[in-house]
Backbone as CSV, one residue per row, in Angstrom:
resi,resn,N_x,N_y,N_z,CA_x,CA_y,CA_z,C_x,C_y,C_z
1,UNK,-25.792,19.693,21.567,-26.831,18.797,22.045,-27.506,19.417,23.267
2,UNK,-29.055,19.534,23.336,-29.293,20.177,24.069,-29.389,19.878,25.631
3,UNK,-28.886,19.840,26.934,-28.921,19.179,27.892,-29.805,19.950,29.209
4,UNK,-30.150,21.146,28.950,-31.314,22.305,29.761,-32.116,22.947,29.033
5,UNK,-33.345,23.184,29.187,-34.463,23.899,28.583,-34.570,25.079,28.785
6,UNK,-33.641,25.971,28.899,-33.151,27.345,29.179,-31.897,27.863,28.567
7,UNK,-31.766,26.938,27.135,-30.796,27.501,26.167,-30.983,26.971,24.933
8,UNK,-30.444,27.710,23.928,-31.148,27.417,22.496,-30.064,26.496,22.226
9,UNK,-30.835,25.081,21.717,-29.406,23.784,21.465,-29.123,24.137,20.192
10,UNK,-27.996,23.291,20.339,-27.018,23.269,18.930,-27.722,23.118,17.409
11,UNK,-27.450,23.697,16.547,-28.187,23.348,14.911,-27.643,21.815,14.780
12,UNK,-26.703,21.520,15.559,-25.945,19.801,14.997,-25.361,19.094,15.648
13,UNK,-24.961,18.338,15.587,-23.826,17.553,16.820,-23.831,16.224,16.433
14,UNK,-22.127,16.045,16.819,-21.297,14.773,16.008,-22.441,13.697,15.821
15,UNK,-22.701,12.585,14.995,-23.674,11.701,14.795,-24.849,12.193,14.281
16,UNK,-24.884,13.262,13.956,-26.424,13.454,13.965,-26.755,13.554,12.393
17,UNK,-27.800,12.955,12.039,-27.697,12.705,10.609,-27.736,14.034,9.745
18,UNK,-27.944,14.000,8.771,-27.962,15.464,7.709,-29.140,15.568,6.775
19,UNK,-29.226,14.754,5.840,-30.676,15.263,5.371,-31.328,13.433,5.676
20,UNK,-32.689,14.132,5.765,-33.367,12.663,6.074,-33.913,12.497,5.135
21,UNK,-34.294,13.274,4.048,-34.667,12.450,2.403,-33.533,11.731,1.686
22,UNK,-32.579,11.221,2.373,-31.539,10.650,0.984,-31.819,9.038,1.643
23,UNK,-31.359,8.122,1.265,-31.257,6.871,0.987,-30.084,6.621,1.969
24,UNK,-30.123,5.386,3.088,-29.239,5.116,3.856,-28.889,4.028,3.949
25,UNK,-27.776,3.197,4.341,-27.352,2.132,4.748,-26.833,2.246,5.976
26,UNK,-28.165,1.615,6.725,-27.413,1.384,8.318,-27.565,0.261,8.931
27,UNK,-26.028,-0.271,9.100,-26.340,-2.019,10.023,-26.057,-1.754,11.605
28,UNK,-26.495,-2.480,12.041,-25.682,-2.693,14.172,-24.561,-3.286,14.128
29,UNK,-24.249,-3.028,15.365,-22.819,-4.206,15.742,-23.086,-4.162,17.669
30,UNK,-22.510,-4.907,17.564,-22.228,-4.762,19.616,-20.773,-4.327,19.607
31,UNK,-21.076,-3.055,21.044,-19.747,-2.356,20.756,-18.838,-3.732,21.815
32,UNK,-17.558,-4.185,21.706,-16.811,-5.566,22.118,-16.743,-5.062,23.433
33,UNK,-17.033,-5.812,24.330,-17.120,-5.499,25.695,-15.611,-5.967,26.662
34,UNK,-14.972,-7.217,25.228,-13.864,-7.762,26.550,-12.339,-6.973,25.707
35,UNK,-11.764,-7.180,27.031,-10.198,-6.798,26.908,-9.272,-7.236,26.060
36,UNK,-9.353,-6.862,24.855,-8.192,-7.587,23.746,-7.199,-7.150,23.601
37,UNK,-6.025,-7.824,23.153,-5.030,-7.334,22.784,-4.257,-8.257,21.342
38,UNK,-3.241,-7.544,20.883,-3.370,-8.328,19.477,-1.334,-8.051,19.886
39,UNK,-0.833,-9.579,19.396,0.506,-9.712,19.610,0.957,-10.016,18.333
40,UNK,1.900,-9.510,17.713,2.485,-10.080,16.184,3.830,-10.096,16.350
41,UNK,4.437,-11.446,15.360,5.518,-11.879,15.581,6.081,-11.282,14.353
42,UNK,6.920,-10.441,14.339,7.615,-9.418,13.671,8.714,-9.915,12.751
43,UNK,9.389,-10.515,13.345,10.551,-11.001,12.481,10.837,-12.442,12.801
44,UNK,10.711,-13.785,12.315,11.302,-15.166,12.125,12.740,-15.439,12.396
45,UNK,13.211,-15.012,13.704,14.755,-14.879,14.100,15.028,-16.116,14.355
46,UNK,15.963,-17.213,13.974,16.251,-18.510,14.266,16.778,-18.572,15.281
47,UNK,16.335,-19.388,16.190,17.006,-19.758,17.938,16.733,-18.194,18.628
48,UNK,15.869,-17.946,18.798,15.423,-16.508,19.590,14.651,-17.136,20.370
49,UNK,14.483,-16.306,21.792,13.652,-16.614,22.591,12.454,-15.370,22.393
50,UNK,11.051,-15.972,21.949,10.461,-14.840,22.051,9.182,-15.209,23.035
51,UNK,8.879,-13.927,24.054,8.065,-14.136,25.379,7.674,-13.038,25.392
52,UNK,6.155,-13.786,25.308,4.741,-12.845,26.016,4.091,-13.059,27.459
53,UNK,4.082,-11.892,28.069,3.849,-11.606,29.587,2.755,-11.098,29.100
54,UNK,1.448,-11.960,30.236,-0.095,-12.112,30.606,-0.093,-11.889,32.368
55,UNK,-0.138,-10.652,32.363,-0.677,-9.957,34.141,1.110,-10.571,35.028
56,UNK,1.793,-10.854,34.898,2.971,-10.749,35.226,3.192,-12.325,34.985
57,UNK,2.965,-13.592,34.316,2.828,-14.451,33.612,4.129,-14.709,32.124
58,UNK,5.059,-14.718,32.453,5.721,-14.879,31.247,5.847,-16.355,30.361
59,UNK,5.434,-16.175,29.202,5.713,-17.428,28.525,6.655,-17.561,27.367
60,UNK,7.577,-18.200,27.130,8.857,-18.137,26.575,8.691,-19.038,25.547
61,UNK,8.828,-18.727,23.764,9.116,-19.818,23.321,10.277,-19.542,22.070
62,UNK,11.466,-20.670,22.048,12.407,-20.472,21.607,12.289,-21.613,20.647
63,UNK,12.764,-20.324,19.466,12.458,-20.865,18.168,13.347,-21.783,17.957
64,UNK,13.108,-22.230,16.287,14.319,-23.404,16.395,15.175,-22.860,14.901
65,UNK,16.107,-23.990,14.075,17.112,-23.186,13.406,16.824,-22.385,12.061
66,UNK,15.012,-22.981,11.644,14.518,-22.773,10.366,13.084,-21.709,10.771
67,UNK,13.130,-21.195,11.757,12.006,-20.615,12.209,11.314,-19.886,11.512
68,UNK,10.191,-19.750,11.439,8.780,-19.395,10.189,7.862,-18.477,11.928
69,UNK,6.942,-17.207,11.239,6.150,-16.687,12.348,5.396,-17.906,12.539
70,UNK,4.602,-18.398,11.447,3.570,-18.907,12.191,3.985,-20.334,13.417
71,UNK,4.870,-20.761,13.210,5.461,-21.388,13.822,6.173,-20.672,15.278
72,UNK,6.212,-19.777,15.418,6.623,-19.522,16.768,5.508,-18.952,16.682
73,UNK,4.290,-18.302,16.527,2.796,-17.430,17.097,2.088,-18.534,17.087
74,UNK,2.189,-20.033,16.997,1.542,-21.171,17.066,2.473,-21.791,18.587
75,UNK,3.401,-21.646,18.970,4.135,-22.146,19.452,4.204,-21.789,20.955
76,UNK,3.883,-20.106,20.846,3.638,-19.139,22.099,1.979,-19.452,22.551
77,UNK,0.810,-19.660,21.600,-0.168,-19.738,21.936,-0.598,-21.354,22.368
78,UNK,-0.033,-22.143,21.811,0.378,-23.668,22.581,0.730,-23.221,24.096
79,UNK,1.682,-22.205,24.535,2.226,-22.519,26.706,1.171,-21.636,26.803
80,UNK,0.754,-20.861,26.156,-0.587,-19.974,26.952,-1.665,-20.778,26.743
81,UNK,-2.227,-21.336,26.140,-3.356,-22.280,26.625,-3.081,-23.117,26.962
82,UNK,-1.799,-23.617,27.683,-1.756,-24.588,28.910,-1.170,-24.087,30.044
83,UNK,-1.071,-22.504,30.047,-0.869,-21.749,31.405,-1.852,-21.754,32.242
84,UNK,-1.834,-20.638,33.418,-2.856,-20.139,34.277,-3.835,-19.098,33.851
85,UNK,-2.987,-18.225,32.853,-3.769,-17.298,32.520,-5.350,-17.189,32.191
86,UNK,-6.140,-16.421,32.388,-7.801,-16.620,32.038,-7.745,-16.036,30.864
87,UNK,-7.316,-16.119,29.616,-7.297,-15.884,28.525,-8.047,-16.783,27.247
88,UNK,-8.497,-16.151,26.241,-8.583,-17.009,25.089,-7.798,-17.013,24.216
89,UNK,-6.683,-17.280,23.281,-5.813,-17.125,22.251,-6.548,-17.762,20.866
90,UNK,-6.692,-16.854,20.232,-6.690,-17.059,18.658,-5.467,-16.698,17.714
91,UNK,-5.356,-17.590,17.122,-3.895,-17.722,16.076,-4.546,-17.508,14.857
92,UNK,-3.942,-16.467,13.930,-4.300,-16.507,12.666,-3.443,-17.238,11.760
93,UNK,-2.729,-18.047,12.286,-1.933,-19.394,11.049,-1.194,-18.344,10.876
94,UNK,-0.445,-17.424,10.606,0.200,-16.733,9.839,1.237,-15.891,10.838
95,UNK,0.996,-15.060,11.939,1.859,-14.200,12.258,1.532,-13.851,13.590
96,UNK,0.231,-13.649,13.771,-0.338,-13.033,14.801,-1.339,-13.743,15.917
97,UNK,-1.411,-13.476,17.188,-2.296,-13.432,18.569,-2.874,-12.992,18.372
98,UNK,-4.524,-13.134,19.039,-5.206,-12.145,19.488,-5.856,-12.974,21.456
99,UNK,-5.289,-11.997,21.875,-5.588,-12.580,23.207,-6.486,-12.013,24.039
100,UNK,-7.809,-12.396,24.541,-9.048,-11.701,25.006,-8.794,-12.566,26.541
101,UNK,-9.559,-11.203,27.263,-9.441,-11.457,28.459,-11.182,-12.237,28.615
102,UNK,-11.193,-13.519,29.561,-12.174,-14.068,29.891,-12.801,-13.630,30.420
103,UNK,-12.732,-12.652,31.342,-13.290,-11.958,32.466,-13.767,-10.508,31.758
104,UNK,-15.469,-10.299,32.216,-16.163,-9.258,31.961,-15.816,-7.765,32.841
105,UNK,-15.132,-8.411,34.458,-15.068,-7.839,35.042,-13.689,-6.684,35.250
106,UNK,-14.028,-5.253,35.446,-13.443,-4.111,35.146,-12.380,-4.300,36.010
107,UNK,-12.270,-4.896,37.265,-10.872,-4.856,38.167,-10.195,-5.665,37.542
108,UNK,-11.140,-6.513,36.635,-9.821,-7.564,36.238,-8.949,-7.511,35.299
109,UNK,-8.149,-6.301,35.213,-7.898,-5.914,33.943,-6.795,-7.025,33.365
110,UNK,-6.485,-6.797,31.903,-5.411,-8.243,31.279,-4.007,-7.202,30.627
111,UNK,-3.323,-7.206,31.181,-2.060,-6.780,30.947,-1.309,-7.425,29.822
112,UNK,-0.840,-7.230,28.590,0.163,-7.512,27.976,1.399,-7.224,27.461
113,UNK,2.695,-7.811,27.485,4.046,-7.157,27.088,4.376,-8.645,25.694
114,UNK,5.141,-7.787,25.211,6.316,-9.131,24.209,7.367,-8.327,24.834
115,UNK,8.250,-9.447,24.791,9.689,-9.438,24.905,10.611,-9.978,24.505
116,UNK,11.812,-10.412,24.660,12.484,-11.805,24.325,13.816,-10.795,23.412
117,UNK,15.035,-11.764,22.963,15.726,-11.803,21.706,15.264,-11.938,20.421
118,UNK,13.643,-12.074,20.478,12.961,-12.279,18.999,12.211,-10.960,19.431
119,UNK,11.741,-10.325,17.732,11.055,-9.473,17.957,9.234,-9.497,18.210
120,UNK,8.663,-8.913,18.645,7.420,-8.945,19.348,6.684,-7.893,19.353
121,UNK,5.459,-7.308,18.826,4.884,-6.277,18.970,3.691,-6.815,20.139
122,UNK,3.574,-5.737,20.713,2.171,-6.044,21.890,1.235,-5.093,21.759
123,UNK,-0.268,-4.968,21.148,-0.772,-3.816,20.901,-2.437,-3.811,21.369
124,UNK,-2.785,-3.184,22.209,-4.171,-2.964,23.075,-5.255,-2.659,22.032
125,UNK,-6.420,-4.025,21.423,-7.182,-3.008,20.441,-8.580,-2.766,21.243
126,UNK,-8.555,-3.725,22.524,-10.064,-3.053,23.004,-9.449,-3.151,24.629
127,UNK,-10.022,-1.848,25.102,-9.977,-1.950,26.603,-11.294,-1.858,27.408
128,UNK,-11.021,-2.327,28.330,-12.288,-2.392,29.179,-13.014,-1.387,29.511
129,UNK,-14.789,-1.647,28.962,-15.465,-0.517,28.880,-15.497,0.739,27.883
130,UNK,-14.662,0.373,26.859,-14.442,1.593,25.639,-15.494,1.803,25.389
131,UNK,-16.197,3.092,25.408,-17.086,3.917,24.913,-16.916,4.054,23.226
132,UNK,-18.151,3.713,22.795,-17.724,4.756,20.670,-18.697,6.103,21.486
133,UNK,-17.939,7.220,20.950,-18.858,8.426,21.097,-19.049,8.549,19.914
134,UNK,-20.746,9.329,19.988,-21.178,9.687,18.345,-20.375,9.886,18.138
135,UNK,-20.883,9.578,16.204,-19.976,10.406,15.579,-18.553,9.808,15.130
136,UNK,-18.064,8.561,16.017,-17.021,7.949,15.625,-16.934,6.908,14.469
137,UNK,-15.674,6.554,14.179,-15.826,5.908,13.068,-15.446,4.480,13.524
138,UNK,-16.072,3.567,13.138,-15.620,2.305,13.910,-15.238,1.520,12.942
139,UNK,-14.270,0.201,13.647,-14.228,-0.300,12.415,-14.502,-2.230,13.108
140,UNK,-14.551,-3.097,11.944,-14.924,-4.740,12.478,-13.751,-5.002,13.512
141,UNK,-14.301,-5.868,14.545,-13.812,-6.534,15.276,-12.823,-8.021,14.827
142,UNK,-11.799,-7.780,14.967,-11.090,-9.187,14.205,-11.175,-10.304,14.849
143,UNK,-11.693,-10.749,16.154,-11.636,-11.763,17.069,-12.478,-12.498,16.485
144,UNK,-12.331,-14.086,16.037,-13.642,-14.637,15.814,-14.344,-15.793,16.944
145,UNK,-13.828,-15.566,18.419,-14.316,-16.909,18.891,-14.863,-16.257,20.197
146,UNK,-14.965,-17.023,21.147,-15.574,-16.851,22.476,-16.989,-15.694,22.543
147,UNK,-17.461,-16.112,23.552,-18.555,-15.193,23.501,-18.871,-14.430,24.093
148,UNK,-19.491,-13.503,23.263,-19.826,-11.954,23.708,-21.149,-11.943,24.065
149,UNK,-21.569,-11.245,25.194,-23.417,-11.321,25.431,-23.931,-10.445,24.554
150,UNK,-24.736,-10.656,23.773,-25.209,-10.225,22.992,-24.747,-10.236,21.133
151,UNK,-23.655,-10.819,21.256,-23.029,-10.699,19.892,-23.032,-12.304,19.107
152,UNK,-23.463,-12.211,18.214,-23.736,-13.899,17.470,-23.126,-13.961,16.027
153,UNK,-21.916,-15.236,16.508,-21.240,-15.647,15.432,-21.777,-15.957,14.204
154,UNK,-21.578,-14.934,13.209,-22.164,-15.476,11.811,-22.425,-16.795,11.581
155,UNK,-22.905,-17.432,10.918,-22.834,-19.296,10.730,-21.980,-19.475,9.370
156,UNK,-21.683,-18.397,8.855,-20.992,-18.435,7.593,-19.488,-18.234,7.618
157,UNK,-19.433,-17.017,8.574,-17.879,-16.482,8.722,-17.229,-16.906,9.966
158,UNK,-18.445,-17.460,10.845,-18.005,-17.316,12.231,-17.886,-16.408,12.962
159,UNK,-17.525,-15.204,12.300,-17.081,-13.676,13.288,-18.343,-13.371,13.951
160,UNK,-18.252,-12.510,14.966,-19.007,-12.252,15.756,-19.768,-10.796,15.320
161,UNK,-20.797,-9.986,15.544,-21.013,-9.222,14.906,-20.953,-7.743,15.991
162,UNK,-19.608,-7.258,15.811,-18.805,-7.107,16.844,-17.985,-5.535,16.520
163,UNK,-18.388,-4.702,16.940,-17.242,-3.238,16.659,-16.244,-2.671,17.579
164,UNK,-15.257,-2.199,17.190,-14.402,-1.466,18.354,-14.273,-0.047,17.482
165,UNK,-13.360,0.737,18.585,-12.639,2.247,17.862,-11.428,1.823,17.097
166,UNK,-11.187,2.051,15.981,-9.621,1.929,15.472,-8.450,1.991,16.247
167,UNK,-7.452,1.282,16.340,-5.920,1.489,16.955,-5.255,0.830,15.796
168,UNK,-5.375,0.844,14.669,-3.951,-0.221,13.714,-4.481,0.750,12.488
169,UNK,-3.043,0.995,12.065,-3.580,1.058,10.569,-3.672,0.062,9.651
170,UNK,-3.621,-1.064,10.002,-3.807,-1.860,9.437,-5.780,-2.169,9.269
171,UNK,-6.257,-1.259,10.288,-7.609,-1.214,10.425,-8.296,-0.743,9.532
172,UNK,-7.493,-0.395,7.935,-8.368,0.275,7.314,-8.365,-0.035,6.091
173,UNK,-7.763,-1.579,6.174,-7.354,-2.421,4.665,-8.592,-3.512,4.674
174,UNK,-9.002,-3.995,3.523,-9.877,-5.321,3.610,-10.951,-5.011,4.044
175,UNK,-11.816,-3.961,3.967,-12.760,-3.495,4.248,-13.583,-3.794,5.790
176,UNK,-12.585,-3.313,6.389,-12.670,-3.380,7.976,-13.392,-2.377,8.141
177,UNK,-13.441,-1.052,7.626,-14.012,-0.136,8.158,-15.445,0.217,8.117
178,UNK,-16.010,-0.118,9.603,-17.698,-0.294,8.940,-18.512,0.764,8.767
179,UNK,-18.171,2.150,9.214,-18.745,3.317,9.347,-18.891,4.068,10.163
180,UNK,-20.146,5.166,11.026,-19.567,5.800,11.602,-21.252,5.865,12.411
181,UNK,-20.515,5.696,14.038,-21.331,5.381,14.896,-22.579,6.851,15.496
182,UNK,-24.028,6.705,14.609,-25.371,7.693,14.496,-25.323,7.440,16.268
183,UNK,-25.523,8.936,16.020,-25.751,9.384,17.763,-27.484,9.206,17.985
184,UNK,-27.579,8.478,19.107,-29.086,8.274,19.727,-29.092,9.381,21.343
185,UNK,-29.298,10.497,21.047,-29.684,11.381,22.254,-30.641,10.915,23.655
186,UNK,-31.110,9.954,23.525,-32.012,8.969,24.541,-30.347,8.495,25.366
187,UNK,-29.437,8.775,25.074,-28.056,7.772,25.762,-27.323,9.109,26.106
188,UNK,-27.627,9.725,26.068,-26.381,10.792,26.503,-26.325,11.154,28.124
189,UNK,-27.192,11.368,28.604,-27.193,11.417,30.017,-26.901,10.063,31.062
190,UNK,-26.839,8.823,30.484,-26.076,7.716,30.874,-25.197,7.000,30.586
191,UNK,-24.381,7.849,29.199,-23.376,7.498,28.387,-22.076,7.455,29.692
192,UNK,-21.583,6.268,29.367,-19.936,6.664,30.418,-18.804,7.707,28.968
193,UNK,-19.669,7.870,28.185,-18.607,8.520,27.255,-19.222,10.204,27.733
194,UNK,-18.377,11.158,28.046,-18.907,12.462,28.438,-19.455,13.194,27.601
195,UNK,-19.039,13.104,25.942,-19.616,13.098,24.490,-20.660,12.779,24.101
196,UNK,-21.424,11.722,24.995,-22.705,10.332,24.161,-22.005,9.511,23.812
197,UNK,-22.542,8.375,23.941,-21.930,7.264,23.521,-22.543,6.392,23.480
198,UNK,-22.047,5.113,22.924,-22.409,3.432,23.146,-21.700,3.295,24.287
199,UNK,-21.817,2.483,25.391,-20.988,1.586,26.017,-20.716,0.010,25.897
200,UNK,-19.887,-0.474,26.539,-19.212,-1.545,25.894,-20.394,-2.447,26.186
201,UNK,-20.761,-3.586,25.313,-21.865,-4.811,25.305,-23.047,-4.004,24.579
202,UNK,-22.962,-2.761,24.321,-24.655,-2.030,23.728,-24.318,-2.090,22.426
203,UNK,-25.668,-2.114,21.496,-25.874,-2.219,20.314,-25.450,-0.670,19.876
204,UNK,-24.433,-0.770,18.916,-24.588,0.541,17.852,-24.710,0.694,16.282
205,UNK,-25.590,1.754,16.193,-26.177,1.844,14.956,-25.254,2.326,14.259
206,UNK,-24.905,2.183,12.726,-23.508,2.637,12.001,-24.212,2.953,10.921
207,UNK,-23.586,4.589,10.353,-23.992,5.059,8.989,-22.813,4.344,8.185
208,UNK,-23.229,3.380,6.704,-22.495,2.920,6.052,-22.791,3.724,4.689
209,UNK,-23.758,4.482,4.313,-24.308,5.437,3.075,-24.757,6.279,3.411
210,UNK,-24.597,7.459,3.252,-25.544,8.791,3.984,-24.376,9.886,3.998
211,UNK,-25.394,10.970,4.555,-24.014,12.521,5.066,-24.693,12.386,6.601
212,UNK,-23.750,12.682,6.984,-23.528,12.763,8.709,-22.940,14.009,9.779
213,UNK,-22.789,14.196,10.477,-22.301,15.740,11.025,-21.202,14.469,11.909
214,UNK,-19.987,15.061,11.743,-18.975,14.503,12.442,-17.953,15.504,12.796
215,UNK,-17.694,15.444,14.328,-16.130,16.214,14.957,-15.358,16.675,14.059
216,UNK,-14.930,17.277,13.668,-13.309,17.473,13.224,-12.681,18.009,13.526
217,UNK,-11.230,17.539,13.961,-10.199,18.170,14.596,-9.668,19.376,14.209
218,UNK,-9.562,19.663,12.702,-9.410,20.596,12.077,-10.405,20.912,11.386
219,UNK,-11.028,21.695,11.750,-12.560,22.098,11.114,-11.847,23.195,9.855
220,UNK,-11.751,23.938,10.421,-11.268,24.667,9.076,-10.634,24.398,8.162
221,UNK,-9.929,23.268,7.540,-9.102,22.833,7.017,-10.205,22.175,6.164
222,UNK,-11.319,22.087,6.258,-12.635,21.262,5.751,-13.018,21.966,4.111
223,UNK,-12.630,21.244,3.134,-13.145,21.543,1.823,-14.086,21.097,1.790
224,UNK,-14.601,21.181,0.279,-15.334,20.024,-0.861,-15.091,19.438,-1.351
225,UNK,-15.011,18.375,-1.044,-14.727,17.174,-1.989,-13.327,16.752,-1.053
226,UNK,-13.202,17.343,0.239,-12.062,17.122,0.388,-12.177,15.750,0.876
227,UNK,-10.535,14.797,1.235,-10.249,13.505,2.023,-10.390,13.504,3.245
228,UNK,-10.525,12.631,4.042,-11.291,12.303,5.447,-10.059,11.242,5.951
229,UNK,-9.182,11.641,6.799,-7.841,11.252,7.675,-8.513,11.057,8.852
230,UNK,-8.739,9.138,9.559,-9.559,8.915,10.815,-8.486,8.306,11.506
231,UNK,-7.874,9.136,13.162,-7.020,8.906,13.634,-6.869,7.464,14.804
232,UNK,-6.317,7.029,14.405,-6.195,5.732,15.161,-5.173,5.345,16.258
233,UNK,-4.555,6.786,16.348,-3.476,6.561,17.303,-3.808,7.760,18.317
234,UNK,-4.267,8.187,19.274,-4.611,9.055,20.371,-3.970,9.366,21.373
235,UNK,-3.461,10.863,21.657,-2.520,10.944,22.737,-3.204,12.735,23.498
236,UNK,-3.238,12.526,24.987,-3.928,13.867,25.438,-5.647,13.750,24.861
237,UNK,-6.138,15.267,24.679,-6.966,14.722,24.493,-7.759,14.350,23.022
238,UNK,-6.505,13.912,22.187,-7.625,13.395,21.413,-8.203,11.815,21.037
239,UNK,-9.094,11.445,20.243,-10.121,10.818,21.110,-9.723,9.907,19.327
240,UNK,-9.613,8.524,20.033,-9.754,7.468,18.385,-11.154,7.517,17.735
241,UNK,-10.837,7.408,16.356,-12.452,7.119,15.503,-12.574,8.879,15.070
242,UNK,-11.967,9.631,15.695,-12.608,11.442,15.005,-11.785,11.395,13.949
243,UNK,-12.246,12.417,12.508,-11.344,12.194,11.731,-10.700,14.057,12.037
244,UNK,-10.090,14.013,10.423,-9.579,15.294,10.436,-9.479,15.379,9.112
245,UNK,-9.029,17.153,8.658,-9.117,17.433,6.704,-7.982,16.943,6.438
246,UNK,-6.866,16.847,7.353,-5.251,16.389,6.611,-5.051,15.443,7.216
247,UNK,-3.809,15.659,7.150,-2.982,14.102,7.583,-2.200,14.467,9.092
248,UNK,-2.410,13.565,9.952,-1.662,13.960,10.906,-0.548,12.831,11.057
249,UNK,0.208,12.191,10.008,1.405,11.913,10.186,1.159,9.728,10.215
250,UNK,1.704,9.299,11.498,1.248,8.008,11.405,0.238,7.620,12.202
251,UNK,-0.308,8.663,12.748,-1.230,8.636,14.091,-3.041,8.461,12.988
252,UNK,-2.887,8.788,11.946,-4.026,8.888,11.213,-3.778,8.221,9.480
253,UNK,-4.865,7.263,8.968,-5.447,6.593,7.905,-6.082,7.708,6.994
254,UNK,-6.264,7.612,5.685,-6.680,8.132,5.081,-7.817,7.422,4.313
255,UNK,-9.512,7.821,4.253,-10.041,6.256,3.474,-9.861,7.225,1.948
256,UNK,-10.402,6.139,1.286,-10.543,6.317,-0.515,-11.994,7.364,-0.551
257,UNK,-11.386,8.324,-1.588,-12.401,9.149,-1.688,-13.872,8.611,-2.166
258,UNK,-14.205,7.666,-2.733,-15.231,6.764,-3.292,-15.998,6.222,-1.632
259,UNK,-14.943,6.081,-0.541,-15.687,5.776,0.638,-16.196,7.116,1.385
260,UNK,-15.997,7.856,1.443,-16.308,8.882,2.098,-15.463,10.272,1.884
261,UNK,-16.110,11.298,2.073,-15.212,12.687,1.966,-16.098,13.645,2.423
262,UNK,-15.391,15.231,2.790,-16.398,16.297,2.963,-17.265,16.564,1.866
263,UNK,-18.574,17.451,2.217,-19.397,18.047,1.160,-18.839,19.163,1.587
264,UNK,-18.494,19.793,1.917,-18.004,21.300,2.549,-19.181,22.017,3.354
265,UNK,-20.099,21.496,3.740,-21.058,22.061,5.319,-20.306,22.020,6.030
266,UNK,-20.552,23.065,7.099,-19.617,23.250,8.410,-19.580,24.336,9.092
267,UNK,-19.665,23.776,10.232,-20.341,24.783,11.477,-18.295,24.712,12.422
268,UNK,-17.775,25.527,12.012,-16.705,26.054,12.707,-16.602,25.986,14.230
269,UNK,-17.734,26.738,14.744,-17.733,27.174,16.375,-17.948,25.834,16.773
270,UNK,-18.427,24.860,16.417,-18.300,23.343,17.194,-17.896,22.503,16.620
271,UNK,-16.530,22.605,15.599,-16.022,21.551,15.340,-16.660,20.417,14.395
272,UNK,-17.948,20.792,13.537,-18.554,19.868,12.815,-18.372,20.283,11.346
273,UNK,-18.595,18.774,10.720,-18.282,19.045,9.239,-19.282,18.184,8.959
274,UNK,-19.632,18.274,8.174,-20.827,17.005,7.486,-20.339,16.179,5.829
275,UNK,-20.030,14.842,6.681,-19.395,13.698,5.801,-20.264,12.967,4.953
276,UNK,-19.783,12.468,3.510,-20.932,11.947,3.013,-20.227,10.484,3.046
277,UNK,-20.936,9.850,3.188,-20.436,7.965,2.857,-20.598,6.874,2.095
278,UNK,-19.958,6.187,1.516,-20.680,5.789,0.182,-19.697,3.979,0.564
279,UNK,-19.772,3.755,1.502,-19.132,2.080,1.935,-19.982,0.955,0.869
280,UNK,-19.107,-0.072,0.596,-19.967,-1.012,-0.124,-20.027,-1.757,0.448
């Protein structure tokens, strides 16, 4: 991407589309601006105490002798919306929290743990200020309530029209995955992402049909026709939403070749491959 007029820019770079005669499908989303976190009740242990800690806030609830999840993830989100915490809790009837922080503001960050004799997962899917850098692959926002500036609850589904970066693999079942966030070069010099980016509350544009120039971790590993592995678990520096040609274990999803795969273009020296997408 070119950033001085005293060097010859790149032939490509992550987001950037590929041919402009083909036929595209591209919708928006607002990238989710507040602090979520998603809590699931793992195992239905009878007479367990199971407790979720909100910013050093513990709330305890002990099951009883016939215990069912939704019944204790109904049960925990009952003392948190009559705690202190500035939280919203959504219950999906079934198993799981999703707990958003009320506050827009960056000092205010929302801490979460599970704990207890019952089991408890505690898992961060949006943090404050997450950047999508081109080029990433995003997927729907599962929260359906409170409001986002700029984001408006379907009247049909309710959900909000709402993207984050992947963290679950569970992010890539039920057609969560909405596509992959077209780089706008007008944002790169005020991107908080050092890449380009959306920042959190801005509209981003998503290729859902098309070929695209996207990162890859393993560029060389890049066939034709090959599968597209988008990592959702990030450690050092690599970055959620980039994909890769293989599998890197549990840290990375694999989509269905019918959704996307390489054409085999690819520029080696910067890490680009050009993806084609075919989402319904």
């Amino acid at each position: 991407m070119q950033t001085a007029y005293n060097a010859t820019p790149n032939e490509a770079f992550a987001g950037m589309l590929y041919d402009s005669s083909l036929v595209r499908d591209i919708i928006t989303r607002i990238n989710a601006a507040k602090q979520l976190w998603q809590v699931v009740v793992t195992t239905a242990d009878d007479s367990k105490i199971f407790t979720v800690t909100i910013n050093g806030t513990a709330y305890a609830f002990t099951s009883d002798a016939s215990a069912t999840k939704a019944e204790i993830s109904a049960g925990l989100k009952a003392l948190i919306d009559a705690g202190s915490s500035d939280v919203t809790v959504v219950d999906d009837l079934t198993d799981t929290l999703y707990i958003e922080n009320n506050s827009y503001d960056t000092e205010k960050v929302l801490t979460v743990s599970a704990t207890g004799s019952g089991v408890l997962t505690a898992t961060e899917l949006i943090d404050h200020d997450d950047s999508i850098q081109f080029g990433a692959v995003v997927v729907d926002d599962p929260i359906a309530v409170s409001g986002l500036v700029g984001a408006v609850a379907d009247p049909y589904t309710g959900k909000r029209d709402t993207c984050r970066l992947p963290r679950l693999a569970t992010d890539f079942s039920g057609r969560k995955v909405l596509g992959v966030a077209i780089a706008d070069t007008s944002l790169v010099t005020r991107s908080t992402d050092p890449f380009g980016g959306y920042n959190a509350g801005e509209a981003v544009p998503i290729l859902r049909k098309g070929r695209v120039w996207m990162y890859v971790e393993d560029v060389a590993s890049v066939a034709t026709g090959g599968l597209v592995y988008v990592r959702h678990v990030a450690t050092g520096t690599e970055r959620l939403g980039n994909i890769r040609a293989a599998d890197d274990g549990a840290d990375t999803e694999v989509l269905d070749a019918q959704q996307a795969q390489f054409t085999g273009q690819k520029i080696t020296s910067l890490n680009l491959a050009v993806v084609e997408w075919n989402l319904p």
